[in-house]
N, CA and C atoms as an extended XYZ file, in Angstrom:
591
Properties=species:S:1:pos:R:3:atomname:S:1:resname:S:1:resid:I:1 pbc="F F F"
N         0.834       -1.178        0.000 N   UNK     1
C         0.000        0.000        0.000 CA  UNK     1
C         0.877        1.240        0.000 C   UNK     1
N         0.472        2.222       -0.979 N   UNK     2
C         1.218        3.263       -0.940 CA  UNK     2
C         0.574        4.262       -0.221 C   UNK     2
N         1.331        5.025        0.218 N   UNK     3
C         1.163        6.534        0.980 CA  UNK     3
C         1.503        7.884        0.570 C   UNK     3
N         1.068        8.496        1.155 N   UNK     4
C         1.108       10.141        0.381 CA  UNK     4
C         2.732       10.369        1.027 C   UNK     4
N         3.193       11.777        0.057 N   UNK     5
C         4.538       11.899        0.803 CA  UNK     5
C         4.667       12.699        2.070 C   UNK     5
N         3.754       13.325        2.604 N   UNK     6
C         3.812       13.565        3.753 CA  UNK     6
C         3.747       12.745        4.336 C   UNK     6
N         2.765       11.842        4.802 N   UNK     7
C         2.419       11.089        5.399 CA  UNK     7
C         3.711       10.118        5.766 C   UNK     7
N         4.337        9.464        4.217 N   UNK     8
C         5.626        8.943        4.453 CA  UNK     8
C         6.224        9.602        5.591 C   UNK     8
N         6.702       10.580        5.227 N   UNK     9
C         7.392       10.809        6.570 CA  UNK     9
C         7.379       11.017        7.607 C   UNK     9
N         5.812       10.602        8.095 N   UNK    10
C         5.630       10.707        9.164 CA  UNK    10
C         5.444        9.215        9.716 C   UNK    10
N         5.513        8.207        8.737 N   UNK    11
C         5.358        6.953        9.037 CA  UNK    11
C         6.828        6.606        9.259 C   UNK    11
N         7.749        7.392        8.638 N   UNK    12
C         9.334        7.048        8.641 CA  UNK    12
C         9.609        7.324       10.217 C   UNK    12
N         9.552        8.686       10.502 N   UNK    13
C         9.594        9.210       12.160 CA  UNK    13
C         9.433        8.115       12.713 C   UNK    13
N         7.992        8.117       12.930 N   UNK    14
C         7.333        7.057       13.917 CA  UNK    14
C         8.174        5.388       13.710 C   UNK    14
N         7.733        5.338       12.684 N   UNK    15
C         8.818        3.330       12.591 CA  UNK    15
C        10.223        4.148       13.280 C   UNK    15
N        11.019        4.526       12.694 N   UNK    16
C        12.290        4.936       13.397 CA  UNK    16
C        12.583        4.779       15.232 C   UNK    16
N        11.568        5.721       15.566 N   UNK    17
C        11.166        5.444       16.848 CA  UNK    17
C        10.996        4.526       17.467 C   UNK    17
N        10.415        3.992       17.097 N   UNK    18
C         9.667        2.805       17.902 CA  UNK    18
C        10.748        1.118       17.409 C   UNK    18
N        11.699        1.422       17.192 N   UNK    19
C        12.304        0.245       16.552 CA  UNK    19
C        13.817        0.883       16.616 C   UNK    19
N        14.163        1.614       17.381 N   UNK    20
C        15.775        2.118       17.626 CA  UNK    20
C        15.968        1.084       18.940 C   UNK    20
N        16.996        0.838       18.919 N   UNK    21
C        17.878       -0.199       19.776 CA  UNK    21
C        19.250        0.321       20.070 C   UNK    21
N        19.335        1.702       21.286 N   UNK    22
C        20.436        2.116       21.154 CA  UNK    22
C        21.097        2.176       22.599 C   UNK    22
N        22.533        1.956       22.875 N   UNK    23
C        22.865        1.177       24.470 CA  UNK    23
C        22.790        2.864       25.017 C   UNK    23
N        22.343        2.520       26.294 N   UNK    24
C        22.409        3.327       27.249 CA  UNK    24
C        23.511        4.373       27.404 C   UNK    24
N        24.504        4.272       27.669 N   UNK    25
C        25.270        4.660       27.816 CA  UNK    25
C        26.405        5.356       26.656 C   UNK    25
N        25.734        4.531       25.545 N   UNK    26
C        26.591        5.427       24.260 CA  UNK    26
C        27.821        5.014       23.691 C   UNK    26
N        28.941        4.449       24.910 N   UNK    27
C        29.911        3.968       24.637 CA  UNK    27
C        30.405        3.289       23.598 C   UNK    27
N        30.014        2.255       23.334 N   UNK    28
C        29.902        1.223       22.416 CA  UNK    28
C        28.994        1.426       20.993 C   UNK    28
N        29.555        0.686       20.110 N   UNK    29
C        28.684        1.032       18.827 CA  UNK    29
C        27.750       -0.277       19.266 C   UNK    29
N        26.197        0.799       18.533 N   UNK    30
C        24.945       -0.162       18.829 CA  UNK    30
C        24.579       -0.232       17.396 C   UNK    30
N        23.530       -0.709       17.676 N   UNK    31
C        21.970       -0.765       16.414 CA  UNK    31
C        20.855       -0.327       16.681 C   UNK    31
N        20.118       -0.037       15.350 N   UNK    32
C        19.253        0.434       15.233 CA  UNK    32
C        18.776       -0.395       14.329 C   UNK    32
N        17.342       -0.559       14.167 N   UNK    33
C        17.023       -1.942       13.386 CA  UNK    33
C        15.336       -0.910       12.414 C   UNK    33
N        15.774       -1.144       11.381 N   UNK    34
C        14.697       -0.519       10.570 CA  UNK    34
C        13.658       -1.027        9.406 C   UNK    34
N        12.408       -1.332        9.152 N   UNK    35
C        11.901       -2.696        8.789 CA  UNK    35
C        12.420       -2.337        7.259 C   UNK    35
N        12.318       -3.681        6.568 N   UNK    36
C        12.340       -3.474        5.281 CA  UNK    36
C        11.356       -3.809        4.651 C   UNK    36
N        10.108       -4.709        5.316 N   UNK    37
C         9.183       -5.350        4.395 CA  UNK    37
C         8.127       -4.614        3.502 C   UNK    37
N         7.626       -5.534        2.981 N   UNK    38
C         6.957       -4.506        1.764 CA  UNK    38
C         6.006       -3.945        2.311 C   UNK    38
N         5.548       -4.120        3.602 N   UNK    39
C         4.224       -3.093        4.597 CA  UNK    39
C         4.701       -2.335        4.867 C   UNK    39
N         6.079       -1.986        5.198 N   UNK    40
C         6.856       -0.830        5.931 CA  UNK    40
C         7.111        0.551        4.843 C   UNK    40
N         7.517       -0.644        3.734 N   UNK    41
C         7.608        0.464        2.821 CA  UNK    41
C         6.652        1.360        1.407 C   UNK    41
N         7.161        2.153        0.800 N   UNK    42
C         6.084        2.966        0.498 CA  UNK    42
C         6.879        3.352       -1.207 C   UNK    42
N         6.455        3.480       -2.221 N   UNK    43
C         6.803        4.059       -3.163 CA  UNK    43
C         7.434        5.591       -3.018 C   UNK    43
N         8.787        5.666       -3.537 N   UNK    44
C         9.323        7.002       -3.511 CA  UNK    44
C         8.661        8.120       -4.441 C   UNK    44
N         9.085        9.513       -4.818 N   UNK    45
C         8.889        9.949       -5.629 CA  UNK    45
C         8.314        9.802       -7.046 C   UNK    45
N         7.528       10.319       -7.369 N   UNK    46
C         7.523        9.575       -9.267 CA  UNK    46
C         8.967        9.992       -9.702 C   UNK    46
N         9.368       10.707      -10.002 N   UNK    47
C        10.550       10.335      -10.829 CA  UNK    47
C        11.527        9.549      -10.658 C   UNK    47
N        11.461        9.455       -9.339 N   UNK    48
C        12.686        8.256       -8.555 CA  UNK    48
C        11.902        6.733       -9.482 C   UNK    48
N        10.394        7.211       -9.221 N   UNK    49
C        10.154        5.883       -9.726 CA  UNK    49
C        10.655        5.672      -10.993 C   UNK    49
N        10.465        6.450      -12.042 N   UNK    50
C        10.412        6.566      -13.214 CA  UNK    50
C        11.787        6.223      -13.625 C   UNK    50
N        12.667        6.562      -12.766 N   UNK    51
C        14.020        6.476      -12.980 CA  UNK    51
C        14.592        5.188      -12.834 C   UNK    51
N        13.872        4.305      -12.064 N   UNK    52
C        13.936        3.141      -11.996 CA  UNK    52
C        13.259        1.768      -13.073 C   UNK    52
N        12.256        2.826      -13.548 N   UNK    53
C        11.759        2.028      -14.319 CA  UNK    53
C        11.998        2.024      -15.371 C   UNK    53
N        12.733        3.164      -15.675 N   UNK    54
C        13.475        2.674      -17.128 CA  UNK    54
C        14.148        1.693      -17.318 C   UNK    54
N        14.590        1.122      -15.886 N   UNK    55
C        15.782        0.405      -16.339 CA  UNK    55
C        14.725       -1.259      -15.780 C   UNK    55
N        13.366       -1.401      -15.548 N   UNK    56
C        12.587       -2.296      -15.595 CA  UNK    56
C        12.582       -2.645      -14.360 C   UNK    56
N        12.997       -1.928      -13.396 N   UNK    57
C        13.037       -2.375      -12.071 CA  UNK    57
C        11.753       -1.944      -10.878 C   UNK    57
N        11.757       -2.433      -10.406 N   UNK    58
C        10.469       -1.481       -8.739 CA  UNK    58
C        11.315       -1.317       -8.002 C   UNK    58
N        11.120       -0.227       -7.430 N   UNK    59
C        11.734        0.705       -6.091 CA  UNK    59
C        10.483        0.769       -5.164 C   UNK    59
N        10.978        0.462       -3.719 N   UNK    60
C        10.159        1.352       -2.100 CA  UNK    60
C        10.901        1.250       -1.631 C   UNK    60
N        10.876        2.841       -1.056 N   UNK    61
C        11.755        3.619       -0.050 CA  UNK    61
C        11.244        3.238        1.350 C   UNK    61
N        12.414        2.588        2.282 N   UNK    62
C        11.992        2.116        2.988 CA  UNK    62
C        12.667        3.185        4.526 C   UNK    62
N        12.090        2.732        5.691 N   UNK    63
C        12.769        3.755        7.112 CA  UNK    63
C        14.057        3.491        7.055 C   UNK    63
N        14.640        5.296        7.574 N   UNK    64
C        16.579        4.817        7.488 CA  UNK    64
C        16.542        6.027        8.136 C   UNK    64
N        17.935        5.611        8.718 N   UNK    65
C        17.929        7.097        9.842 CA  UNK    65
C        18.735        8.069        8.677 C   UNK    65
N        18.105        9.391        9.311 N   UNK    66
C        18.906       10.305        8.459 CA  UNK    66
C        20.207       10.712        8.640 C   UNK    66
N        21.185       11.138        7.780 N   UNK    67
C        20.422       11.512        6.465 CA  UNK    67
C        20.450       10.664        5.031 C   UNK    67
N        20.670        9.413        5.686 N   UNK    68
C        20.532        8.120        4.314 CA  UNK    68
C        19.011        7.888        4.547 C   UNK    68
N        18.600        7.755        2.717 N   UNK    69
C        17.317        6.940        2.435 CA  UNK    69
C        17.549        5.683        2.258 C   UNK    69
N        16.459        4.733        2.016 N   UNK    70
C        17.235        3.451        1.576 CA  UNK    70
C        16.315        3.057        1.168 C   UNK    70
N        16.321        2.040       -0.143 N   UNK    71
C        15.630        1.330       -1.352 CA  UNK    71
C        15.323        0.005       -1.037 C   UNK    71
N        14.609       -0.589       -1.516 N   UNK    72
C        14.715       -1.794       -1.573 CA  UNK    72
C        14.453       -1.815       -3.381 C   UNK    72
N        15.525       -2.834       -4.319 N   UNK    73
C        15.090       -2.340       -5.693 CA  UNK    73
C        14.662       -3.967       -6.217 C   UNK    73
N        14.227       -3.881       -6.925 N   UNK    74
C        13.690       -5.201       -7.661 CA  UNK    74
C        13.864       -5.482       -8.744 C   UNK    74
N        14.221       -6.694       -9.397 N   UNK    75
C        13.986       -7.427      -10.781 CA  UNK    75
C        12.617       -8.076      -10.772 C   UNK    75
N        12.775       -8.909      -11.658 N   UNK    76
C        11.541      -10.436      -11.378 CA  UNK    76
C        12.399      -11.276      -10.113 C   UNK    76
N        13.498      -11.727      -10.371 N   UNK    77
C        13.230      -12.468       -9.005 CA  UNK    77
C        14.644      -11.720       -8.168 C   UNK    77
N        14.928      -11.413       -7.931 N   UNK    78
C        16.131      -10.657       -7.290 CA  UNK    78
C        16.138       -9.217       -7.082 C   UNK    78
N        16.466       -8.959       -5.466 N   UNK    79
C        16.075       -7.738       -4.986 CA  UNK    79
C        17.497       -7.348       -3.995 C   UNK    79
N        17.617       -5.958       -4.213 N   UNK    80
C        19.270       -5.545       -3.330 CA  UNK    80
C        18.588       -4.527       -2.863 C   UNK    80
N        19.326       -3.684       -2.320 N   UNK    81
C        19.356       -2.238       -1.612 CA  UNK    81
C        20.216       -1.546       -1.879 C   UNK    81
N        19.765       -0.042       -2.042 N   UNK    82
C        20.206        1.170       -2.616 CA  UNK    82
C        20.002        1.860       -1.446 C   UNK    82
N        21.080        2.986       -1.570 N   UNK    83
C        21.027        4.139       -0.396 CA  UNK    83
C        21.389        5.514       -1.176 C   UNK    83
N        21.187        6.246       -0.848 N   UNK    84
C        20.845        7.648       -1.246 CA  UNK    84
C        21.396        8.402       -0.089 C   UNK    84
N        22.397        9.430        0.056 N   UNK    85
C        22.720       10.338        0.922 CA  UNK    85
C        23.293       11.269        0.133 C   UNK    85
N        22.651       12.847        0.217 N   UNK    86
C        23.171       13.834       -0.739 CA  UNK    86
C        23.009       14.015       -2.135 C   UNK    86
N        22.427       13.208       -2.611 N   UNK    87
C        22.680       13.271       -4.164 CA  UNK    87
C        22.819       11.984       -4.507 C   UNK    87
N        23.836       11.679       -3.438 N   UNK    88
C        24.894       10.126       -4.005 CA  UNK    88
C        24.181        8.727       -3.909 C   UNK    88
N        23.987        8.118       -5.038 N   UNK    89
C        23.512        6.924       -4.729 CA  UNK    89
C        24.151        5.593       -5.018 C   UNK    89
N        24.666        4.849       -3.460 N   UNK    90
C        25.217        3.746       -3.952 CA  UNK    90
C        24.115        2.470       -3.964 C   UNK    90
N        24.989        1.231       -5.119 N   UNK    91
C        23.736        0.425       -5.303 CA  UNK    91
C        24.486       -1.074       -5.249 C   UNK    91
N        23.934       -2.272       -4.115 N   UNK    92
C        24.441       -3.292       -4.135 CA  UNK    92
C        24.149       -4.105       -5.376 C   UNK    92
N        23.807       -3.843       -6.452 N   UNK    93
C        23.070       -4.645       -7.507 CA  UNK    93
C        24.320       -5.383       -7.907 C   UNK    93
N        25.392       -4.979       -8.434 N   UNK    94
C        26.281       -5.781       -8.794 CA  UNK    94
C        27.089       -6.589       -8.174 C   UNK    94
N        27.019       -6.152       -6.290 N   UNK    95
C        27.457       -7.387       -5.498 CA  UNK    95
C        26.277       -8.305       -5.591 C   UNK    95
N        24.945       -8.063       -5.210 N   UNK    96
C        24.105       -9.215       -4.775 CA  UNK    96
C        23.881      -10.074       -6.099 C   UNK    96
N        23.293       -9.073       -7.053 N   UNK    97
C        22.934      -10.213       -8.612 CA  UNK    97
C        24.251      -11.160       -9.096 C   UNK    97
N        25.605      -10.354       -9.158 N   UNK    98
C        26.396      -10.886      -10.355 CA  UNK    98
C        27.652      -10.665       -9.194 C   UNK    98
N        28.396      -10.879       -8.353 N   UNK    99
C        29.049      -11.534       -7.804 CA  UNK    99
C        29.536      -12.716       -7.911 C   UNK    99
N        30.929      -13.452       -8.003 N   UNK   100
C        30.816      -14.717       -8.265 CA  UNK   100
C        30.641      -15.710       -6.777 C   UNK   100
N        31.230      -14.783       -5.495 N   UNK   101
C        30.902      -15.431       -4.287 CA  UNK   101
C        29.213      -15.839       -4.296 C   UNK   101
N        28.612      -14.607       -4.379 N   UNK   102
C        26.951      -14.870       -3.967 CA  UNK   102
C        27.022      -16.053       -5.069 C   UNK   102
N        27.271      -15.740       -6.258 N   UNK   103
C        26.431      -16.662       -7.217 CA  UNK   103
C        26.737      -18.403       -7.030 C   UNK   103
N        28.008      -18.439       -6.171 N   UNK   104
C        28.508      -19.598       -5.950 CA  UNK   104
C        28.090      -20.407       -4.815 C   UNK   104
N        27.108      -19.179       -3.893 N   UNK   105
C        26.277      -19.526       -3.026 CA  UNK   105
C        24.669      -20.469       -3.300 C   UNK   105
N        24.351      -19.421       -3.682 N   UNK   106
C        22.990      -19.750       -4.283 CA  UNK   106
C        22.336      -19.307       -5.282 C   UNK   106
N        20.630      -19.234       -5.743 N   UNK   107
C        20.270      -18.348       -7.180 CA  UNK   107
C        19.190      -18.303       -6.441 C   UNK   107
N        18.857      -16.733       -7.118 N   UNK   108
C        17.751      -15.585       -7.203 CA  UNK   108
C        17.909      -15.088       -5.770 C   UNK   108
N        19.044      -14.231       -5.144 N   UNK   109
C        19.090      -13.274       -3.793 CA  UNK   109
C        17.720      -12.864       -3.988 C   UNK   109
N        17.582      -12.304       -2.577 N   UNK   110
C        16.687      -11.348       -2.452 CA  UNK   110
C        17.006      -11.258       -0.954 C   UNK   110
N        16.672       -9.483       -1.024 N   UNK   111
C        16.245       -8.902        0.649 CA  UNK   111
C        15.202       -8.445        0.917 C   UNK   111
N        14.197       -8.800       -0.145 N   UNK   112
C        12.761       -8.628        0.439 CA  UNK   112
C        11.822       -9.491        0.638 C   UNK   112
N        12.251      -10.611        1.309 N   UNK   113
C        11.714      -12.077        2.339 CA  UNK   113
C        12.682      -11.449        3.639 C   UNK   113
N        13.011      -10.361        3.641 N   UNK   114
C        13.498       -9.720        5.812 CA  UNK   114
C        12.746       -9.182        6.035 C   UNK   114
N        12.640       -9.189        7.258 N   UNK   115
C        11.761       -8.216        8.042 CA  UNK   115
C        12.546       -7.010        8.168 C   UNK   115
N        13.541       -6.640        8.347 N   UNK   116
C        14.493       -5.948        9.033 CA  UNK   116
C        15.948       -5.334        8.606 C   UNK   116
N        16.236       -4.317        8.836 N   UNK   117
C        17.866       -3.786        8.373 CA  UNK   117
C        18.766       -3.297        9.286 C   UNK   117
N        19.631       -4.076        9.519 N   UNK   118
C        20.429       -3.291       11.307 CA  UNK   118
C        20.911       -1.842       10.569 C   UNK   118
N        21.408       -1.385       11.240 N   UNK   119
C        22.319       -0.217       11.411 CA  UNK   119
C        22.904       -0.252       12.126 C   UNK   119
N        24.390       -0.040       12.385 N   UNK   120
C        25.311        0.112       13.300 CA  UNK   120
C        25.997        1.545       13.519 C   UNK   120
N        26.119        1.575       14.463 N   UNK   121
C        25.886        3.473       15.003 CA  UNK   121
C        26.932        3.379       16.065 C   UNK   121
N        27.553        4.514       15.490 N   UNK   122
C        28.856        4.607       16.691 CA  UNK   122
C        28.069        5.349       18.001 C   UNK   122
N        29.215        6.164       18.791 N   UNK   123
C        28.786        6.294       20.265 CA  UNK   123
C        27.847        7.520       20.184 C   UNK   123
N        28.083        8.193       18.925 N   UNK   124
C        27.317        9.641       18.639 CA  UNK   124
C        25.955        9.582       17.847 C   UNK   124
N        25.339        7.881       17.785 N   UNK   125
C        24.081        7.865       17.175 CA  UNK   125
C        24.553        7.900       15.471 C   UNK   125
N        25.926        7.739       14.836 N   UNK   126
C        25.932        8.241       13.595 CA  UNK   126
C        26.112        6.978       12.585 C   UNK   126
N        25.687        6.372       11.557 N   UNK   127
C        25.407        5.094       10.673 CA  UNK   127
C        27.019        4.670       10.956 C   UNK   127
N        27.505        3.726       10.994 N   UNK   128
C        28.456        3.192       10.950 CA  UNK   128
C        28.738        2.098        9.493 C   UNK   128
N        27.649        1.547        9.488 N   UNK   129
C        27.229        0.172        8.863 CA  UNK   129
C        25.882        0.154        8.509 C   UNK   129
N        25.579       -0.086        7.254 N   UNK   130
C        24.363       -1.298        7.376 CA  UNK   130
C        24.454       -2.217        6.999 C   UNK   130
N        23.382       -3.470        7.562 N   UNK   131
C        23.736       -4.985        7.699 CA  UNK   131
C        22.594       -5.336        7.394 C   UNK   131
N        22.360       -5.920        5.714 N   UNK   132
C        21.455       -6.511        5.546 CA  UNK   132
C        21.226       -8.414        4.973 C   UNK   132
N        20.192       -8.967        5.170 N   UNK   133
C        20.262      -10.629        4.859 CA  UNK   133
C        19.691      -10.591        3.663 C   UNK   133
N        20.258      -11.343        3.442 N   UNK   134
C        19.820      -12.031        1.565 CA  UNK   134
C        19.748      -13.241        1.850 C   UNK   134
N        18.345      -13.917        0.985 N   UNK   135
C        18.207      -15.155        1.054 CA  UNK   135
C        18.274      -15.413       -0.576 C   UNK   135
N        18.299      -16.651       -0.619 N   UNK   136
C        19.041      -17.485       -1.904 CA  UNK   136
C        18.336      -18.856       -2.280 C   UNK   136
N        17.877      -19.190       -3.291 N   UNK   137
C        17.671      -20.475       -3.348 CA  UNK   137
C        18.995      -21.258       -3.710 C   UNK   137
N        18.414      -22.581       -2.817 N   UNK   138
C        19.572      -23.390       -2.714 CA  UNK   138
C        20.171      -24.154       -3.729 C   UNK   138
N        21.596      -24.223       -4.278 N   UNK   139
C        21.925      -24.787       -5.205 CA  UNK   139
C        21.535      -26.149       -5.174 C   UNK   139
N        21.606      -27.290       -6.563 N   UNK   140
C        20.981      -28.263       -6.318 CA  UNK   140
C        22.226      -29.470       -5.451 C   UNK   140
N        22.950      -28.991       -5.136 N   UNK   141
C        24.261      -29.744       -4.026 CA  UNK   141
C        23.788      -29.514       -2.615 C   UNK   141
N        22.705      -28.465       -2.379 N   UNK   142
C        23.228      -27.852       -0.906 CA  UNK   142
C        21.356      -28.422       -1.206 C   UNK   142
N        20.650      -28.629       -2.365 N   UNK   143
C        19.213      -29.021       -2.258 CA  UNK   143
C        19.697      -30.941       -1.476 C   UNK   143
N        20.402      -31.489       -2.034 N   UNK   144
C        20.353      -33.019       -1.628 CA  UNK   144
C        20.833      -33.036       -0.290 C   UNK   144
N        21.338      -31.776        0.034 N   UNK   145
C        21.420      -32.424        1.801 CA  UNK   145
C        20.601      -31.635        2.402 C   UNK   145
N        19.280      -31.140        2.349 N   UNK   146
C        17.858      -30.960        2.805 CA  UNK   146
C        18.210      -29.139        3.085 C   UNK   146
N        18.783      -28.710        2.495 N   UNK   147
C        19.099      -26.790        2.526 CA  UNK   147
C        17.970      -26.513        1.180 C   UNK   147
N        16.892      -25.723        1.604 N   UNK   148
C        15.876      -25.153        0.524 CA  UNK   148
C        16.679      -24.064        0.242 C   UNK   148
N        16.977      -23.353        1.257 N   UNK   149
C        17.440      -21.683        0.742 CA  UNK   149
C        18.682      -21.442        1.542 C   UNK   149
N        19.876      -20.805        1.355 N   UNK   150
C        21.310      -20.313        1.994 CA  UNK   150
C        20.334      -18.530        2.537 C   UNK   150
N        21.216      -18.654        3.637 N   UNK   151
C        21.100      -16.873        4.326 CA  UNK   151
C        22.645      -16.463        4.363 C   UNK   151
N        22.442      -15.555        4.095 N   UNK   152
C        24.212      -14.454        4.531 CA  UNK   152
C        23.693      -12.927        4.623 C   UNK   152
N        24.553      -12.535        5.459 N   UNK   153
C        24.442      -10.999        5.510 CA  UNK   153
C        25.231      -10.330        4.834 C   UNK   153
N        24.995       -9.465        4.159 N   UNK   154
C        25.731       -8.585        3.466 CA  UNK   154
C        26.112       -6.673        4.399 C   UNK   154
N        27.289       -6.687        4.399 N   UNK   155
C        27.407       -5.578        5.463 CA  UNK   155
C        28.378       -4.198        4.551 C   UNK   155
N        27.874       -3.580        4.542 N   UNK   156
C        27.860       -2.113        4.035 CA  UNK   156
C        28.304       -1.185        4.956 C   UNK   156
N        29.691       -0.807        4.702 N   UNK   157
C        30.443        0.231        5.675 CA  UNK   157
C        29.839        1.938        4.694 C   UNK   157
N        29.778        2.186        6.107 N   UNK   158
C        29.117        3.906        5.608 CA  UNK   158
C        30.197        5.125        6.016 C   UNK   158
N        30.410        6.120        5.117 N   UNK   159
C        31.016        7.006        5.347 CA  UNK   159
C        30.993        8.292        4.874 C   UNK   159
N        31.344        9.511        4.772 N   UNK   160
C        31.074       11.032        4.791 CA  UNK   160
C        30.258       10.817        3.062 C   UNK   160
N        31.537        9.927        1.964 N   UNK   161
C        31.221       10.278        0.789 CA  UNK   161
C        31.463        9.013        0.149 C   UNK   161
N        31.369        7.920        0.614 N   UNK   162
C        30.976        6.060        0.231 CA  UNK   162
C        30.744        5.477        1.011 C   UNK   162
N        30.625        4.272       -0.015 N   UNK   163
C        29.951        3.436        0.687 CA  UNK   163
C        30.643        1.905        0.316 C   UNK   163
N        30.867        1.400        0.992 N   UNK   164
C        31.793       -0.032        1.362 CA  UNK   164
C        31.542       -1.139        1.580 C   UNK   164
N        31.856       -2.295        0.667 N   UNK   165
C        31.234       -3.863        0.893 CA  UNK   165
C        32.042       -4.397        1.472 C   UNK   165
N        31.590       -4.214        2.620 N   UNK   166
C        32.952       -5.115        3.744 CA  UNK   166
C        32.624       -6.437        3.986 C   UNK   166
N        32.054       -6.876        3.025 N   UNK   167
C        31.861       -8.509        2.726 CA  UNK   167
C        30.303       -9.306        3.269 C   UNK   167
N        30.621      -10.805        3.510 N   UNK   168
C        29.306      -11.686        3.952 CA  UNK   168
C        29.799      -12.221        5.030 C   UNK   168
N        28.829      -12.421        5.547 N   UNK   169
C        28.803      -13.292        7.395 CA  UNK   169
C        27.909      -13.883        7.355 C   UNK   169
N        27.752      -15.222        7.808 N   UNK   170
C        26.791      -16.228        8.091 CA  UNK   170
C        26.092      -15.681        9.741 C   UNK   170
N        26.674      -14.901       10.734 N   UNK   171
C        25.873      -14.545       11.433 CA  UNK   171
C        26.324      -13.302       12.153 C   UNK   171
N        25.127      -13.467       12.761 N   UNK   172
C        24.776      -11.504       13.402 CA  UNK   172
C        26.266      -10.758       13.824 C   UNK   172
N        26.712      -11.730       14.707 N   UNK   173
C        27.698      -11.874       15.510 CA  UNK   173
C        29.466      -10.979       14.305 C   UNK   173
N        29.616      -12.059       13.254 N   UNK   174
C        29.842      -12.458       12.604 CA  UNK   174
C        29.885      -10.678       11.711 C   UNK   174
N        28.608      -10.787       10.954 N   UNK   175
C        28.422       -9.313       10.856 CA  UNK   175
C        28.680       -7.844       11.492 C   UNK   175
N        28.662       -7.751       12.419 N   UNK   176
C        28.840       -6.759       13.476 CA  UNK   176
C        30.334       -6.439       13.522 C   UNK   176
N        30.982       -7.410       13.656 N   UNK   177
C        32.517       -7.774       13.558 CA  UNK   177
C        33.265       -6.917       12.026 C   UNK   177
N        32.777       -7.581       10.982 N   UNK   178
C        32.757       -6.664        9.562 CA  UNK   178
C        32.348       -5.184        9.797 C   UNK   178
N        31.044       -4.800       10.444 N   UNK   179
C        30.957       -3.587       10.476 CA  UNK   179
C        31.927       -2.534       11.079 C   UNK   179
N        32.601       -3.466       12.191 N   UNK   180
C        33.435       -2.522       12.848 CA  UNK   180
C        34.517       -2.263       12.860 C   UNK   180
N        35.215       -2.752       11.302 N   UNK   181
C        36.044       -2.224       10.686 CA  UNK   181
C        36.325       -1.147       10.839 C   UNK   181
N        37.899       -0.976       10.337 N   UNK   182
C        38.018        0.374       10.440 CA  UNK   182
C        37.398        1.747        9.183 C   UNK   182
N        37.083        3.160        9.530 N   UNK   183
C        36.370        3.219        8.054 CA  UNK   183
C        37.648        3.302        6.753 C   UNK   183
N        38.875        3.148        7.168 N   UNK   184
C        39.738        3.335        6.234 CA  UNK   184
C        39.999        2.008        5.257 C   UNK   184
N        39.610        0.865        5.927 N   UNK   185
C        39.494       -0.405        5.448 CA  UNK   185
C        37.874       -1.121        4.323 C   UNK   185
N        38.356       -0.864        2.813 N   UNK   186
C        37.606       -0.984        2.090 CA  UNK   186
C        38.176       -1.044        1.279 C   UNK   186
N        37.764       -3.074        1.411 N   UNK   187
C        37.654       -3.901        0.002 CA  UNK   187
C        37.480       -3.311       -1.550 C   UNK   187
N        36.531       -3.107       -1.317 N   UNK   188
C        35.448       -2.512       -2.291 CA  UNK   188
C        34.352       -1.434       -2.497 C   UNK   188
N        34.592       -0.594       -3.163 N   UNK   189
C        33.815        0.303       -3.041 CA  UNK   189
C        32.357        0.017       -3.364 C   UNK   189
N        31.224        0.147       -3.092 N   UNK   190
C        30.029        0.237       -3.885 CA  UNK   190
C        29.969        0.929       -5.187 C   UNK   190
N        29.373        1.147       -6.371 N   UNK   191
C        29.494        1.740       -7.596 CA  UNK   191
C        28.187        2.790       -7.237 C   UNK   191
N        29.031        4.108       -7.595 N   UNK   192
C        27.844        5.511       -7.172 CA  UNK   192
C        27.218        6.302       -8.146 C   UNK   192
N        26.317        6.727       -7.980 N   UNK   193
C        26.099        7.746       -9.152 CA  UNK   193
C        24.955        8.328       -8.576 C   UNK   193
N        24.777        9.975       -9.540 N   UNK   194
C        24.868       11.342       -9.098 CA  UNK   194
C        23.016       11.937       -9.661 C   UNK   194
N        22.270       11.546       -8.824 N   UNK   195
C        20.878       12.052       -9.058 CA  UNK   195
C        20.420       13.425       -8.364 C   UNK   195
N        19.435       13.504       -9.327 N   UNK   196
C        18.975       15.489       -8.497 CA  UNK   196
C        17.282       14.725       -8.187 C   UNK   196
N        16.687       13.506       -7.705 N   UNK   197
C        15.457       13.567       -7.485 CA  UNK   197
C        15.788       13.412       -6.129 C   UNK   197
């Protein structure tokens, strides 16, 4: 169901709120956990849409603390996440679709079978990371020993002016660890580019 754009953002506020997970004391980098599912989220802009659909894809803009937006984008069967801060938009499409790790994992990713998107936030409340799961159907090797679908997290280092694939983790734990890299440490950049919607 879509929503008006005010309204969006007042549904963004509120989810934000009510779904921050941040330690007491500050010290330590925490999380913040922000939904991704397709109830949470809402169609962006028309032209954002439009911009997406040239290229045959669906976009909803889903809750993200500011000042990153965040996407969830779609094929027919494979879905990544896009983030938007400033202008700048980086896009996991070419790690999650065409990777040879993922692809050696499983076929048809997607991150829209989660409920959920961590964020990792240093002591000042500020994005550190985001940490999202992709599920996979299971290759037919990992089908004969009773695996329907592979999970991994994919973890995304955040910074002033990129954005960073600091790789996959099989768990939370695991993930968190990747996030808290240093921000000077990056594999790989995400691939960016420069929108005015």
């Amino acid at each position: 169901m879509h929503v008006a754009a005010g309204s969006q953002a007042i549904l963004l506020v509120a989810t934000l709120s009510a779904v921050s997970c941040l330690a007491a004391d500050g010290a330590e980098p925490s999380s913040l956990y922000t939904p991704i599912s397709a109830s949470a989220c809402a169609a962006p802009s028309p032209g954002l849409v439009k911009q997406y659909a040239a290229r045959k894809l669906a976009v909803e803009e889903c809750p993200a603390p500011p000042p990153y937006r965040l996407f969830v984008v779609s094929s027919d069967a494979r879905s990544w996440v896009d983030l938007r801060r400033n202008g700048h938009t980086w896009s996991t499409e070419q790690r999650v679709v065409y990777s040879r790790e993922i692809l050696a994992l499983g076929q048809f990713p997607n991150v829209a079978g989660s409920e959920v998107a961590e964020w990792r936030l240093n002591a000042h409340g500020k994005p550190l990371a985001l940490i999202v799961r992709l599920r996979l159907a299971a290759p037919p090797s990992a089908e004969a020993r009773g695996a329907a679908s592979i999970s991994r997290l994919l973890v995304i280092g955040l910074s002033e002016d990129a954005a960073c694939d600091l790789g996959l983790a099989s768990s939370n734990g695991g993930a968190r660890q990747l996030a808290e890299k240093s921000p000077d440490t990056c594999p790989a950049a995400l691939p960016v580019s420069y929108e005015t919607n």
